[in-house]
ROVO-793732 format. One record per atom (N, C-alpha, C): residue number from 1; atom name; z, y, x. Coordinates in pm, whole numbers, plus 50000, padded with zeros to 5 digits. Each point is the difference from the previous one (the first is absolute). Example, Ala and Ser with C-alpha at 12.3 -4.5 7.8 and 13.67 -1.06 7.14 Angstrom:
2
{1; N; {50780; 49431; 51319}};
{1; CA; {50000; 50119; 49911}};
{1; C; {50000; 50120; 50090}};
{2; N; {49928; 50105; 49965}};
{2; CA; {50006; 50119; 50082}};
{2; C; {50073; 50109; 49923}};
***
This chain:
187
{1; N; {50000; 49881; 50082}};
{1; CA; {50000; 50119; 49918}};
{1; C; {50000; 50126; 50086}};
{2; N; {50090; 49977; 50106}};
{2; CA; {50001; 50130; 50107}};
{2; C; {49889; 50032; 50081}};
{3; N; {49894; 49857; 49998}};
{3; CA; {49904; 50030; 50123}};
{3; C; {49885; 50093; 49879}};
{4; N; {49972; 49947; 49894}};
{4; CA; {49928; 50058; 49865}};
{4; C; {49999; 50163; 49977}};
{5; N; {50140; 50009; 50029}};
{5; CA; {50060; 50132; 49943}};
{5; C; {49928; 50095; 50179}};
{6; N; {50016; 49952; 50073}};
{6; CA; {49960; 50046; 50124}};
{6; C; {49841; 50004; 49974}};
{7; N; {49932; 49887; 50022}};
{7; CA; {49892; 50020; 49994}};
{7; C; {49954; 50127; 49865}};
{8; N; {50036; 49995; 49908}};
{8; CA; {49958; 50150; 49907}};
{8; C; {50086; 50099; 50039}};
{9; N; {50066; 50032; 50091}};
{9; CA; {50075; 50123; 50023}};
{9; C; {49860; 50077; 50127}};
{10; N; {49957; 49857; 50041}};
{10; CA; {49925; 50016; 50116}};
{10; C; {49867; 50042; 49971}};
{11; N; {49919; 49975; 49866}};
{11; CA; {49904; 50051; 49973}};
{11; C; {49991; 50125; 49931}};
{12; N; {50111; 50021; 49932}};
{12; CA; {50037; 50115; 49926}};
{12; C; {50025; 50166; 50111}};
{13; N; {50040; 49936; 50114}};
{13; CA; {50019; 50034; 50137}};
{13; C; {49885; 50066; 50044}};
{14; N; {49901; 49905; 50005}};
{14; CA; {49893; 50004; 50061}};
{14; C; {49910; 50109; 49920}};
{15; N; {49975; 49951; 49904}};
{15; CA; {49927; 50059; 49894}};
{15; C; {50017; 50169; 50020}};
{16; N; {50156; 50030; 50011}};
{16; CA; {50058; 50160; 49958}};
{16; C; {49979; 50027; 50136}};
{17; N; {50026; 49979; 50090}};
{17; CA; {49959; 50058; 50179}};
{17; C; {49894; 50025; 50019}};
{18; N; {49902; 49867; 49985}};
{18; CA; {49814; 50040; 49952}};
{18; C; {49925; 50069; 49923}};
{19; N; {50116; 49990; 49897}};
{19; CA; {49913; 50168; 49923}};
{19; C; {50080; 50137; 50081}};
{20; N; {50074; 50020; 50038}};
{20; CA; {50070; 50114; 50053}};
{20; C; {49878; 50014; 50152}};
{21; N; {49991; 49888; 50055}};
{21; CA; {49949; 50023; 50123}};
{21; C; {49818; 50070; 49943}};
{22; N; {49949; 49937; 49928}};
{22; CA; {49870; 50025; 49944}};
{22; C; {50005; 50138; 49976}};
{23; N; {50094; 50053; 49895}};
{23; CA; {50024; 50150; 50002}};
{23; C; {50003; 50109; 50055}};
{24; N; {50094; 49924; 50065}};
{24; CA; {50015; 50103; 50152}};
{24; C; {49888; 50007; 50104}};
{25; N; {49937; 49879; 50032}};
{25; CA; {49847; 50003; 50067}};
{25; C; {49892; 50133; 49881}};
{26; N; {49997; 49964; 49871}};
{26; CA; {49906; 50053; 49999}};
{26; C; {50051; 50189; 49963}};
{27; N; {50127; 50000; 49978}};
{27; CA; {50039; 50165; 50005}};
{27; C; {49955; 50048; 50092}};
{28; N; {50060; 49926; 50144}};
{28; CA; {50001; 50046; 50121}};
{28; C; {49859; 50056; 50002}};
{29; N; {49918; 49883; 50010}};
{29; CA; {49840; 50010; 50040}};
{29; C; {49928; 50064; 49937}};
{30; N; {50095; 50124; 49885}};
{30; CA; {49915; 50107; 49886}};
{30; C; {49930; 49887; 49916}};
{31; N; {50061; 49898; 49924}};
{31; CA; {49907; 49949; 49887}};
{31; C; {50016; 50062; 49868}};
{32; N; {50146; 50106; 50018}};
{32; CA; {50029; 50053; 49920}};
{32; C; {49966; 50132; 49978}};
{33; N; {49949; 50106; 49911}};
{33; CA; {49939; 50133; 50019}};
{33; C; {50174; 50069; 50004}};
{34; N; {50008; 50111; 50079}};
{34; CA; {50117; 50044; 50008}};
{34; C; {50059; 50071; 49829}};
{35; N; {49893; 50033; 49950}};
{35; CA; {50070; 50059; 49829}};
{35; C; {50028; 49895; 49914}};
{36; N; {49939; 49862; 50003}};
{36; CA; {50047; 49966; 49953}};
{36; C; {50114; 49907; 50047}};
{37; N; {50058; 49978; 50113}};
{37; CA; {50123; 49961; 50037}};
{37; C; {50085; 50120; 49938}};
{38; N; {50006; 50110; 50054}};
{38; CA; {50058; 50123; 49940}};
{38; C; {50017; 49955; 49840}};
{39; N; {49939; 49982; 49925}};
{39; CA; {50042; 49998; 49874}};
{39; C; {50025; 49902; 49935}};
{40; N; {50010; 49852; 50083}};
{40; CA; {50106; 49888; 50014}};
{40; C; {50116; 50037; 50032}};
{41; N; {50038; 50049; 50097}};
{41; CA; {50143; 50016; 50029}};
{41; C; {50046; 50121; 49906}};
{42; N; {49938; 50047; 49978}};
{42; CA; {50061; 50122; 49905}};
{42; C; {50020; 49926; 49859}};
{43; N; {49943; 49906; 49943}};
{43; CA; {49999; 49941; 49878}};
{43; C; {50127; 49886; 50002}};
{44; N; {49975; 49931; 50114}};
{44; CA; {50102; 49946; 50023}};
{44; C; {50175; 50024; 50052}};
{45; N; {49997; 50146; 50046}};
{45; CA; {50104; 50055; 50018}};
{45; C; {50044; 50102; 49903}};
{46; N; {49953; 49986; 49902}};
{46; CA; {50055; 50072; 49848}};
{46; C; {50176; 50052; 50033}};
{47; N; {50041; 49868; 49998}};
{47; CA; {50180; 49989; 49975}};
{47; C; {50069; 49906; 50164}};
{48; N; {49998; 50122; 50115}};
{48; CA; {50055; 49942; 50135}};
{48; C; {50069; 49894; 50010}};
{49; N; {50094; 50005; 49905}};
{49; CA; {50137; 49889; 50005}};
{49; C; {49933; 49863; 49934}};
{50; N; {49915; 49988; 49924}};
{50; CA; {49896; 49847; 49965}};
{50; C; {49926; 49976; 50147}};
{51; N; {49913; 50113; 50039}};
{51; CA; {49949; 49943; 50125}};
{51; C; {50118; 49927; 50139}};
{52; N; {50065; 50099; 49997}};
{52; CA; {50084; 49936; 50153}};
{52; C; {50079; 49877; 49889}};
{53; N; {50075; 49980; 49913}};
{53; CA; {50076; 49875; 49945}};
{53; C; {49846; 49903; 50051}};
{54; N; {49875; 50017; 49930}};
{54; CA; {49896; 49887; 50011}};
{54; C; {49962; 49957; 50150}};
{55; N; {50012; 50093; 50060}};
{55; CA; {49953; 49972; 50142}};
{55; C; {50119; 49937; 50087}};
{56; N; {50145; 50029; 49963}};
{56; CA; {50115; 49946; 50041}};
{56; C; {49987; 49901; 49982}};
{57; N; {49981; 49940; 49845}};
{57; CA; {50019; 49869; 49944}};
{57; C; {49905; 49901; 50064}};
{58; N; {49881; 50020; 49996}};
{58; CA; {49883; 49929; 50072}};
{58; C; {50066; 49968; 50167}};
{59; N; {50027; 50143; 50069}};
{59; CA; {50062; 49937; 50125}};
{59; C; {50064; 49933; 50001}};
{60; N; {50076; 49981; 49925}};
{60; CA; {50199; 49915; 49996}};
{60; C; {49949; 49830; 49967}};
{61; N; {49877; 50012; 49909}};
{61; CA; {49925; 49850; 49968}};
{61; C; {49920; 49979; 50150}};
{62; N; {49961; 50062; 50025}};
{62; CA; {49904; 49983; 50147}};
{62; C; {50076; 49961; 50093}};
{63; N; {50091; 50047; 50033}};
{63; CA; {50144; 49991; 50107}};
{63; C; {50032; 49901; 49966}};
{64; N; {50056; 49909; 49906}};
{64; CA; {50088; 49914; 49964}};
{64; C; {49884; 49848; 49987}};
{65; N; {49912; 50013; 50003}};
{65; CA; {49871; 49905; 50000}};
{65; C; {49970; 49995; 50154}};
{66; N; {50038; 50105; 50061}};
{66; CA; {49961; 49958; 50130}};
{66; C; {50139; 49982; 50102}};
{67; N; {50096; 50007; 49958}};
{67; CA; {50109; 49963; 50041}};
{67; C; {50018; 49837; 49995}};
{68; N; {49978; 49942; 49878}};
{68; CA; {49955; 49904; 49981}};
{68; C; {49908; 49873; 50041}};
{69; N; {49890; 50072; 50043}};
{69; CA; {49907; 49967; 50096}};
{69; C; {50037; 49938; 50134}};
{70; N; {50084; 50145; 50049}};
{70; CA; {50025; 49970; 50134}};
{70; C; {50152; 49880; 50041}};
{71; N; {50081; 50013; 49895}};
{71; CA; {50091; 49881; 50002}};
{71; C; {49925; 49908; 49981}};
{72; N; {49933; 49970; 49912}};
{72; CA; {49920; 49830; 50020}};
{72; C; {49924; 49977; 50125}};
{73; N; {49928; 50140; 50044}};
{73; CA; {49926; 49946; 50089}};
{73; C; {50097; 49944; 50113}};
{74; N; {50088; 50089; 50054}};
{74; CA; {50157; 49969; 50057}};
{74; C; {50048; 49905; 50020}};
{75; N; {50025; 49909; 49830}};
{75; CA; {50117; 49937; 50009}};
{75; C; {49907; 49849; 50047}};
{76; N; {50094; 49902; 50061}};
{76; CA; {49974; 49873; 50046}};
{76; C; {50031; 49919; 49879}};
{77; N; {49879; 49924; 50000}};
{77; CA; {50071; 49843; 49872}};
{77; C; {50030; 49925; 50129}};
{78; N; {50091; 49959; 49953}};
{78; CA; {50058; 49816; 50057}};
{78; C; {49891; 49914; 49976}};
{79; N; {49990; 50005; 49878}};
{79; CA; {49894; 49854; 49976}};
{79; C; {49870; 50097; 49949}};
{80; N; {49960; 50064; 50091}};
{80; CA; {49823; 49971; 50007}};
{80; C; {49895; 49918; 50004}};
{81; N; {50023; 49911; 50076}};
{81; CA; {49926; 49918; 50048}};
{81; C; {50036; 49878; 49839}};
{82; N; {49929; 49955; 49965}};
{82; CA; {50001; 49875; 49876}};
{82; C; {50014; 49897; 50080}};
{83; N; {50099; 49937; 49959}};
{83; CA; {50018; 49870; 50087}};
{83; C; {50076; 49918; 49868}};
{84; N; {50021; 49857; 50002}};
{84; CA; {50026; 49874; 49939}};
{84; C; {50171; 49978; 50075}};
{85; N; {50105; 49988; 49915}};
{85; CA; {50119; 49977; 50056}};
{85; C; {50039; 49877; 49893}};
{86; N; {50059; 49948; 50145}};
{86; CA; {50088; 49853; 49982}};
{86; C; {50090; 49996; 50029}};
{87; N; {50107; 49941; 49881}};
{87; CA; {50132; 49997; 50019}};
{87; C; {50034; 49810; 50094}};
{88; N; {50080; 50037; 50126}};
{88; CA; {50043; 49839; 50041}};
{88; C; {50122; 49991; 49994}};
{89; N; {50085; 49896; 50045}};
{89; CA; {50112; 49985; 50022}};
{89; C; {50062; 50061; 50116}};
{90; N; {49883; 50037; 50149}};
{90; CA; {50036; 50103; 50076}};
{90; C; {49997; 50171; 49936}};
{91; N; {49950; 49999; 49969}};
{91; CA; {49931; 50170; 49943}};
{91; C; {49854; 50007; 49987}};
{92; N; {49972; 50152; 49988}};
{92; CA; {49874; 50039; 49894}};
{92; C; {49901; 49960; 50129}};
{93; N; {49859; 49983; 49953}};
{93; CA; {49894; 50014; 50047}};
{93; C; {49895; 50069; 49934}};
{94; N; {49973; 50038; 50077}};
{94; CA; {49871; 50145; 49916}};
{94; C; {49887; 49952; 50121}};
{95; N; {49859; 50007; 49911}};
{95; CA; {49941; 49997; 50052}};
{95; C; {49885; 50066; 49932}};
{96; N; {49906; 50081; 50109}};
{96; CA; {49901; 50091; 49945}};
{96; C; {49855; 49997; 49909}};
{97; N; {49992; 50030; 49936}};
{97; CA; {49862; 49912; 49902}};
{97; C; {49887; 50020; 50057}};
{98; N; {50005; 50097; 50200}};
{98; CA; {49906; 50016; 50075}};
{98; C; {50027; 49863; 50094}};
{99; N; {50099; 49965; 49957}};
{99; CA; {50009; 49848; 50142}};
{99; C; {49915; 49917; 49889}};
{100; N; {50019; 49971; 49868}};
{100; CA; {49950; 49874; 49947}};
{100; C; {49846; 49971; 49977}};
{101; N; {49974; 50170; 50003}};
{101; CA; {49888; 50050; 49977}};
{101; C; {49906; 49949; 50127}};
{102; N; {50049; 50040; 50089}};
{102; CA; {49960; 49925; 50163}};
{102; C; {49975; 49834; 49994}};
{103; N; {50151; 49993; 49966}};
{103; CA; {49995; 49811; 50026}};
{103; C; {49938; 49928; 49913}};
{104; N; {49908; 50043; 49871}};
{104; CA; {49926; 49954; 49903}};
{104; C; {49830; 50036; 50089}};
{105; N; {49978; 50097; 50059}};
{105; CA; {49883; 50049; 50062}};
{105; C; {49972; 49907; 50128}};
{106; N; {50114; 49943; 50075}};
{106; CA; {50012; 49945; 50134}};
{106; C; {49967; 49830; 49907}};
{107; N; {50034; 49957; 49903}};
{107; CA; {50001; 49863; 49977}};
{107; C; {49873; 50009; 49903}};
{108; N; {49917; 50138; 49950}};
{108; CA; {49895; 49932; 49894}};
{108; C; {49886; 50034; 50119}};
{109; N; {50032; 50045; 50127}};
{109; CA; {49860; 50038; 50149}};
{109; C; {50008; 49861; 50008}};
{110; N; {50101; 49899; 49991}};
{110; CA; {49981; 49840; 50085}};
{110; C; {49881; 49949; 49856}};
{111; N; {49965; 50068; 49884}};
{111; CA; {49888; 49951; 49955}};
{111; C; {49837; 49981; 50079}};
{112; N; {49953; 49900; 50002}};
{112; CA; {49835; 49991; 50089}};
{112; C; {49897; 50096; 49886}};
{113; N; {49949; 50086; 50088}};
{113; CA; {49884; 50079; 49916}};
{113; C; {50066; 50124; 49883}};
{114; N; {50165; 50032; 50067}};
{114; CA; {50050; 50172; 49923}};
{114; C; {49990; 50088; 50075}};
{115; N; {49957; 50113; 49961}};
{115; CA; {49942; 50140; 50126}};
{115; C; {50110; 50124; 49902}};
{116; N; {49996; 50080; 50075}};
{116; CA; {50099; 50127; 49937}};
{116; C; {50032; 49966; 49871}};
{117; N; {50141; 49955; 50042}};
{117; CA; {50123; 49976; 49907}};
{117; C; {50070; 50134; 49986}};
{118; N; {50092; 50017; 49844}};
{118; CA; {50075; 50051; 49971}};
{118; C; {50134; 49935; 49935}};
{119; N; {50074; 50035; 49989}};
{119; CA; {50119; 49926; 49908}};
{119; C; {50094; 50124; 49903}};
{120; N; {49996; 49951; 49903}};
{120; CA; {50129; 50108; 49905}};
{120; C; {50102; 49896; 49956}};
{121; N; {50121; 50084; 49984}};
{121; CA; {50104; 49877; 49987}};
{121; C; {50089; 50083; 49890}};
{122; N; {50045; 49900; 49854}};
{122; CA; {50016; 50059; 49915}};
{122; C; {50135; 49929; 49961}};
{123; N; {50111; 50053; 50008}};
{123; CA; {50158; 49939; 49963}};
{123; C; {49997; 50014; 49840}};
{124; N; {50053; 49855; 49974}};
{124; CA; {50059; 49934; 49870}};
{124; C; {50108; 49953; 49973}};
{125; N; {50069; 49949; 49890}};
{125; CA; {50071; 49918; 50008}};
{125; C; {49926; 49868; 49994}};
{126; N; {49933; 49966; 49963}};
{126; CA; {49938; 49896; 50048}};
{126; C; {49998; 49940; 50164}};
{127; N; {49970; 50103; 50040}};
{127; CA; {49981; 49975; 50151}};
{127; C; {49889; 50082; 50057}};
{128; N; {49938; 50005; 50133}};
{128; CA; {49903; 50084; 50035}};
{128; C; {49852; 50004; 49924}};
{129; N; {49951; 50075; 49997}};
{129; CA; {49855; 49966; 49928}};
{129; C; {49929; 50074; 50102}};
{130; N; {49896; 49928; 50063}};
{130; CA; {49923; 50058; 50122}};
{130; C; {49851; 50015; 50020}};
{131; N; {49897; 50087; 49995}};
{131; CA; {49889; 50043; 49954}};
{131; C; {49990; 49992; 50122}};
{132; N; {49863; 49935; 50045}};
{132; CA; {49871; 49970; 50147}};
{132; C; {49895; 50048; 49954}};
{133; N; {49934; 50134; 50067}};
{133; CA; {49879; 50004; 49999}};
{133; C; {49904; 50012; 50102}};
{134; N; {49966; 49889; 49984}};
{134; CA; {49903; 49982; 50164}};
{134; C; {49804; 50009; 50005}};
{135; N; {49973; 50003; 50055}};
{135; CA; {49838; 49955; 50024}};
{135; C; {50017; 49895; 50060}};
{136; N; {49865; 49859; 49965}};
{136; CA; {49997; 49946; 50016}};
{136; C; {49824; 49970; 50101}};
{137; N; {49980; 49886; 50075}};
{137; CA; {49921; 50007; 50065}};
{137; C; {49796; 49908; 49904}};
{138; N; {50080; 49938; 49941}};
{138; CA; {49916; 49942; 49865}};
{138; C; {49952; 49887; 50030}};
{139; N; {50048; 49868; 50165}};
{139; CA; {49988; 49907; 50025}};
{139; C; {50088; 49916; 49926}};
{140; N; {50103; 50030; 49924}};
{140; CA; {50059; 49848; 49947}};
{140; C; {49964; 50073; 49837}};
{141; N; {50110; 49936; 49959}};
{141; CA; {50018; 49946; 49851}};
{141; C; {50142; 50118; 50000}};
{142; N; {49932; 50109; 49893}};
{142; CA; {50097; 50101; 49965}};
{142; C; {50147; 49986; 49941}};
{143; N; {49952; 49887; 49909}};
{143; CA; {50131; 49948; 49923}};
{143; C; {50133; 49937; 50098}};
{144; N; {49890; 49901; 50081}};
{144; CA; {50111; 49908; 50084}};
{144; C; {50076; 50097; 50122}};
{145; N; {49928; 50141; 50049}};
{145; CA; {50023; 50050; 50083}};
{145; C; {50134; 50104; 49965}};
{146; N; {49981; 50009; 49825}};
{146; CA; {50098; 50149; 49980}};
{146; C; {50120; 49803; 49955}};
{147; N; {49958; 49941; 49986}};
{147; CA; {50163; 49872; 49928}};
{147; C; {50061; 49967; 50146}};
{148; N; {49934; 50021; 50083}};
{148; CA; {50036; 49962; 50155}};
{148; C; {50058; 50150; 50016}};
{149; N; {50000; 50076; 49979}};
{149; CA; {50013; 50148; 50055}};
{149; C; {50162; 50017; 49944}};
{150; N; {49982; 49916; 49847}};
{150; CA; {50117; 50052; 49859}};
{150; C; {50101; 49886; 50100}};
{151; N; {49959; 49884; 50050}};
{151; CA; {50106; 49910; 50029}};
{151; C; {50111; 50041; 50102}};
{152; N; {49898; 50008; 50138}};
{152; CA; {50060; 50062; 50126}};
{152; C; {50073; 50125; 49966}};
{153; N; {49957; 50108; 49954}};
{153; CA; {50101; 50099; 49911}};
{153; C; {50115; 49979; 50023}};
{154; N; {50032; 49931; 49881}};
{154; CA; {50081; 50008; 49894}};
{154; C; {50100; 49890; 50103}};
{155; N; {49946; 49899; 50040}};
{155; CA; {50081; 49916; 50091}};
{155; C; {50062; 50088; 50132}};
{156; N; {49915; 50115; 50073}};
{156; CA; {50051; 50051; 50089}};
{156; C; {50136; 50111; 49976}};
{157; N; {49958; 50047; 49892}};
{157; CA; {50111; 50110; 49967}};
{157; C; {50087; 49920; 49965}};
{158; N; {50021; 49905; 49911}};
{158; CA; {50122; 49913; 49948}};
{158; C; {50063; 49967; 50111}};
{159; N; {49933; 49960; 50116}};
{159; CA; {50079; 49905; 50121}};
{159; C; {50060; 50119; 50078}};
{160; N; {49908; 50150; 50007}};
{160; CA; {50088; 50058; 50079}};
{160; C; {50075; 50099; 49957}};
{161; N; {49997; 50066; 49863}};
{161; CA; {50109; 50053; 49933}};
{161; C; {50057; 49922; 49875}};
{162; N; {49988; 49905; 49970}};
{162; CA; {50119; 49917; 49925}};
{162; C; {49952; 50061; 49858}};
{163; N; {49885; 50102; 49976}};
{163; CA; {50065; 50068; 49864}};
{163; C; {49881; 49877; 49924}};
{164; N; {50007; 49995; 49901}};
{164; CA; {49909; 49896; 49905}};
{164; C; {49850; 50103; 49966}};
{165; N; {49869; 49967; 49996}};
{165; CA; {49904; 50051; 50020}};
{165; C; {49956; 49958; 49840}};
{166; N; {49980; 50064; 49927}};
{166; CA; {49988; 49973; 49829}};
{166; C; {49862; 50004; 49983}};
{167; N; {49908; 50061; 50103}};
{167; CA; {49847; 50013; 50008}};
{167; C; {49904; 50057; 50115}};
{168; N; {49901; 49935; 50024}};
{168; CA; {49917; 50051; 50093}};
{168; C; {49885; 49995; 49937}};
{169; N; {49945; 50092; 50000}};
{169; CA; {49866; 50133; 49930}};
{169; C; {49855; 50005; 50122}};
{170; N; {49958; 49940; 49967}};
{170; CA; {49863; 50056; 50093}};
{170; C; {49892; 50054; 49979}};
{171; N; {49972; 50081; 50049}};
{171; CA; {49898; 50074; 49960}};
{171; C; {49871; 50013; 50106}};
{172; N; {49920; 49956; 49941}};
{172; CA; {49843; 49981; 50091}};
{172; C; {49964; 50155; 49990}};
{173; N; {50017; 50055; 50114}};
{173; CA; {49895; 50145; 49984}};
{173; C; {49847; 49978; 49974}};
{174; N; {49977; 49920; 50135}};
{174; CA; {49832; 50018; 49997}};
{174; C; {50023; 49886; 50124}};
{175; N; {49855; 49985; 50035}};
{175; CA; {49975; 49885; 50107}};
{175; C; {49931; 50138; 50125}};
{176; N; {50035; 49899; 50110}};
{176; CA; {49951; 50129; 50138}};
{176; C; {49897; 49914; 50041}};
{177; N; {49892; 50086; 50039}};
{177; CA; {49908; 49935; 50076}};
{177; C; {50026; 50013; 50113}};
{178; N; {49899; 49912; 50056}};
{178; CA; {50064; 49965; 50220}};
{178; C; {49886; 50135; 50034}};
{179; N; {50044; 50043; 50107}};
{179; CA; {49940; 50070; 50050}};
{179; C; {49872; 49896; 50088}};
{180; N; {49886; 50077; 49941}};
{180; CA; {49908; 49997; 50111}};
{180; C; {49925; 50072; 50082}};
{181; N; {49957; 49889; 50097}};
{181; CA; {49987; 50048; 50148}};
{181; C; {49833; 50067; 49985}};
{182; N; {49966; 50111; 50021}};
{182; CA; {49900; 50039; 50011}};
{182; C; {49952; 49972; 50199}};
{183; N; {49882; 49993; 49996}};
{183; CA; {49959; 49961; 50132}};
{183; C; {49896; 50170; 50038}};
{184; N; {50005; 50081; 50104}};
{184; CA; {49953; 50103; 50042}};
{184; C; {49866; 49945; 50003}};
{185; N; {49920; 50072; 49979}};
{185; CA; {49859; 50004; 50071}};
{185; C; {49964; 50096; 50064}};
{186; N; {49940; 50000; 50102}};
{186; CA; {49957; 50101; 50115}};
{186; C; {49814; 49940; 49999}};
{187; N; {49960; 50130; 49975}};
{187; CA; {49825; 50021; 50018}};
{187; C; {49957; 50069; 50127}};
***
């Protein structure tokens, strides 16, 4: 709810600075004829004490939005990083959803014929649910290559973080062709 409320404080932010900055570019740069600025501010300064209360008030919202700003940008989370924690009979283990993310990428490369792998790793109560999306080279059998891909997975993360693997997801981008060798000719 707090990161929500940030993110629209932040566009609302943005929005009112960018029109102020636009303004001010084009006053500066005479986009404005000088009479009729003159008879903006004169229209708008009818009753002094509405103008300075409005221009106070706007600052005091501007100030306090960017006060704001700068404590978050500031403050440190503890738990930034997303990680998977396990309770043992010694104590906690945390571990990062960039390590599993790795050790799912390191065990679906031991597939024959996968080229640029990715991995996303998605916490459940179920257990992990883990998305592969690789290119493939288009010498075997796609099916047997992503059930070989889903096996080693799911077997590697289980054996080396203990957590239960509820799914492995593969996703065929596209097939890579081999590079070929062009031969020079000289005339």
């Amino acid at each position: 709810m707090i990161k929500v409320l940030d993110r629209l404080l932040l566009f609302l932010y943005s929005v009112a600075i960018g029109a102020a900055s636009i303004i001010a570019i084009v006053a500066a740069s005479g986009g404005f004829s000088v009479d009729w600025l003159n008879e903006v501010v004169a229209d708008f300064t009818g009753d002094v004490r509405v103008v300075q209360s409005s221009v106070i008030g706007v600052a005091v919202i501007l100030l306090l939005i960017s006060v704001r700003f700068f404590i978050v940008s500031v403050r440190r989370d503890g738990n930034s990083a997303p990680s998977i924690n396990q309770r043992t009979e010694h104590g906690d283990i945390r571990i990062s959803v960039e390590t599993v993310e790795n050790l799912a990428l390191k065990a679906a490369s031991r597939t024959r014929g996968v080229k640029d792998l990715r991995a996303r790793v998605r916490v459940s109560e179920a257990g992990l649910g883990i998305l592969i999306r690789a290119f493939v080279d288009g010498e075997g059998s796609i099916p047997t290559m992503s059930e070989e891909m889903q096996r080693t997975v799911s077997q590697q993360i289980e054996e080396a973080t203990g957590i239960p693997v509820a799914e492995v997801s593969v996703f065929i981008a596209n097939v890579t062709q081999a590079p070929t060798s062009f031969k020079s000719r000289v005339e």
